[in-house]
Structure formats: C-alpha cells, structure tokens
N, C-alpha and C positions, 0 to 999 in steps of 0.2 A: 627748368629749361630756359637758355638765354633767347633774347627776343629774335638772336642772330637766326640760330637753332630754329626757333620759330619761321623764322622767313626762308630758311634753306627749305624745310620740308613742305613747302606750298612749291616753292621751286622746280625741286624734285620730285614732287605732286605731278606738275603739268608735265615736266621730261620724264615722266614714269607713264605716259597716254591712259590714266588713270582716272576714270571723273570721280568713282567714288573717290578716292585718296585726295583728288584735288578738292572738293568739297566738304568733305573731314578734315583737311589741313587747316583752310581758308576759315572755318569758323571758328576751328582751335584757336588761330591768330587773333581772330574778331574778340574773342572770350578772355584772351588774357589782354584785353585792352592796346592790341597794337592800333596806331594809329591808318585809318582805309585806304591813306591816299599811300603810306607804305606798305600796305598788306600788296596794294596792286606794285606798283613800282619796282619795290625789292622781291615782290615773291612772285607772283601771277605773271607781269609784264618781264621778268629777270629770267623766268621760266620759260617762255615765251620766246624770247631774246636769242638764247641758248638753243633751241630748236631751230629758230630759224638760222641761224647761222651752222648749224650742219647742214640745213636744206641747203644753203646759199654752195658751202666745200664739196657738195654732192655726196656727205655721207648718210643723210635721210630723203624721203620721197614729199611729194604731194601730200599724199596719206597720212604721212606723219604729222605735217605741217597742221592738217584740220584736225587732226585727232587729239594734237596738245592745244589748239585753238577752241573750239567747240567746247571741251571742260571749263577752261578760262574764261568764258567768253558768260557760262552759264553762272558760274561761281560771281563775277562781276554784276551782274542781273540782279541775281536772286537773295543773293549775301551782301555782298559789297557796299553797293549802290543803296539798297535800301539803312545798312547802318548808317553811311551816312548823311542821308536824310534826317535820320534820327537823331545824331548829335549834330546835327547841324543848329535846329532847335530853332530861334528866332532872329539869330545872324543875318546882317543884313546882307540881301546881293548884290555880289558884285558885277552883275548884269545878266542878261538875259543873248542867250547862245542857239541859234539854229544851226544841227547839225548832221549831215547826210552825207553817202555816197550818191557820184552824178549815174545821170542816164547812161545805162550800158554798161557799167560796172557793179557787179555783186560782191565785189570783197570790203568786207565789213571789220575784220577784226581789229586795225589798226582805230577806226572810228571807233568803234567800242569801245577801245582803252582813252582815247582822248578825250570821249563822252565823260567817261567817269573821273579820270585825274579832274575838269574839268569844274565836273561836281564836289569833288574833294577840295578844291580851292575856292568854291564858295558862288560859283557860277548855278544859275539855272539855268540846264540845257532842254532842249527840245527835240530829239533825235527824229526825226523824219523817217530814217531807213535804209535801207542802197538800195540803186538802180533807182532815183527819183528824178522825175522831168524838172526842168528849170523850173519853172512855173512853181511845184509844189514849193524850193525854197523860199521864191520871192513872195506866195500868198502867208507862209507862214511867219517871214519876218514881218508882213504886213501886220496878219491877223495880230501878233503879239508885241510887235512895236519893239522889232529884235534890235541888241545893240552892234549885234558881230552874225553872220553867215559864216559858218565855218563847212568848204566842201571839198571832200576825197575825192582823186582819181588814182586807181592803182594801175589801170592802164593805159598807156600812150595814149591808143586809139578813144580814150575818154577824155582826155586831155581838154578838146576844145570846146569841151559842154562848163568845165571852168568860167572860161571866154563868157560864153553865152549867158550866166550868171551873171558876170559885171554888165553886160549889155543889156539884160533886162530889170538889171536894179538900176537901170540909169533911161532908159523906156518908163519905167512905173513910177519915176520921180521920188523914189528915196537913195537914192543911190550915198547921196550926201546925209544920209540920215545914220546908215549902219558902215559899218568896216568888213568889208570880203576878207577871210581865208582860207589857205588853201595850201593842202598837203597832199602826200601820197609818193609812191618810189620814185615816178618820172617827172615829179615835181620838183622844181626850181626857184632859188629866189630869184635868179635874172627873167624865167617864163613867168614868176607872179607880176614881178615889175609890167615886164612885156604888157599882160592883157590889163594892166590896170588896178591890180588888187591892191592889199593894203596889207595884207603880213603874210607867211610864211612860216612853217612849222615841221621837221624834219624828223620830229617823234611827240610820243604824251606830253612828257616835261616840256617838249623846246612849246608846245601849241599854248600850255599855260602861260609862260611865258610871255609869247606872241599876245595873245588875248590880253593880259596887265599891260600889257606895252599898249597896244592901238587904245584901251581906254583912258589909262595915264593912272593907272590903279601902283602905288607905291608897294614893295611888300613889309 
C-alpha cells in the first residue's frame, strides 16, 4: 500500500464520522513509519479540511463538523503527539510555545492541530485549554519563561480578550520578552497589527511558519 493510500484512508477515516476507523487508520500510518507531522497534515487535518468545507457550502451540519472533529482531535492526543515525542528523542528545542483558546471561547479544534504540527517541528508546547482568562497565559509564559504566546479566538465576540493579552504582557513586564500570536476565523493580520501582536497564522502550517519567523529559526 502506497504511503499516498496510506494518508487517503486516515482522511476518509475522519469524512467516514468514524473514530474506530480513524484510530485503526492513524496507527496503520504511524506503523508503516509515515512521518506524524504528515499523518496529521495530509490525513487528519486534510480530513478535516474536506468536512469543513461542506459545513462552510451547507451540505453538512454542526454535527458533522464535531463528529469528524472529536475523532481527530483524539487520534492527535493519544497517537500522534505521543509518537512524536518519541522520535523526537533528544533534538534540541526550538523554543518553548504557550498555547490556548481565549476567555469565552470553547472551540479548540483548530488549536489542537497547531498544538501538534507545532510539536512536529520541534517546538515544546504548553497547551493551557480553551476558554482560559488572560492571566492563565501570562502566569504560564511566566512560570516557564515562554518564547511565543500563541492565542485562538474563533469568535468575534472573543476577539478583544486577544487585546487584553498584549496588554497584560506589557502590565507584567515581559511583554519585550515573548512574541504574541494569534489566530482563529475572524482573525486578521491588519487586527494582529492593530492590537500589537507580533505574528499571525491563518492555519497549522501557516502558525509554524509564523513561530520560525518571529524566532528567526532558519529551516
């Protein structure tokens, strides 16, 4: 079976609303040595992709949308993330990543897949959660002496807890210490400019991306 093959049935794993299948696919991948950051990319996140974009044409629902979500999201956790941990092995890091959704929003799936490409490129991330008060990011890049704040809003009306991020990394006096980013649907690179931040990231790939850029990490 080609590796392509491979990544199509993790694909059609997630657009089949199937966890066993996506969880039997996702290892098969892992087993015949694809690499984790393309198991998610090409297969999980491509799976994903494809969902959401009938949701977007209105030929699927809400339902749909968590139901290819929540497989993925587990298979990412439980599989993914921990292999590559394990080949990670003693690779140095390329920095240290606090990462959550803000106050007032519970949509996580997009953070989840960022969290992990994330990881796959060599970052250690810190995932905080969604729906977390400002405060919880700023003690955590405190406590760990973050390089990057990386924070989701997937809705408007969460928008200006972003804001309030750079505002109290800039109250706590490291403001000048870590680099804000910030993603999510009603996100912007002119609103990141606006409040201050320091990158912007429009999906998984574009956020690693972002992150080598504001450290100055070459690939």
């Amino acid at each position: 079976m080609s590796q392509q093959a491979i990544l199509d049935e993790v694909a059609n794993a997630v657009q089949a609303f199937d966890p066993d299948k996506v969880m039997e696919a996702t290892k098969k991948a892992l087993a015949a040595g694809l690499d984790p950051a393309v198991v998610i990319e090409q297969g999980l996140a491509k799976g994903l992709r494809i969902v959401g974009k009938k949701f977007e044409d209105g030929e699927l629902f809400l339902m749909h949308l968590v139901a290819a979500a929540e497989p993925a999201q587990k298979a990412i956790r439980e599989l993914v993330e921990p292999e590559i941990r394990k080949r990670k092995g003693e690779r140095k890091s390329l920095g240290k990543v606090v990462l959550g959704t803000v106050a007032g929003d519970i949509h996580d799936i997009g953070k989840n897949i960022v969290g992990a490409m994330l990881i796959a490129a060599g970052f250690d991330v810190y995932d905080i959660g969604k729906d977390m008060p400002t405060e919880h990011f700023v003690n955590k890049a405190k406590e760990i002496n973050a390089d990057i704040v990386g924070a989701s809003a997937l809705l408007s009306t969460s928008l200006p807890m972003q804001h309030e991020i750079v505002k109290a990394c800039e109250t706590e006096g490291i403001r000048n210490k870590v680099k804000l980013m910030f993603g999510g649907a009603p996100v912007t690179e002119e609103w990141v400019r606006e409040i201050g931040g320091d990158g912007y990231a429009e999906n998984a790939v574009e956020a690693v991306k972002a992150a080598k850029k504001l450290l100055n990490i070459k690939d």
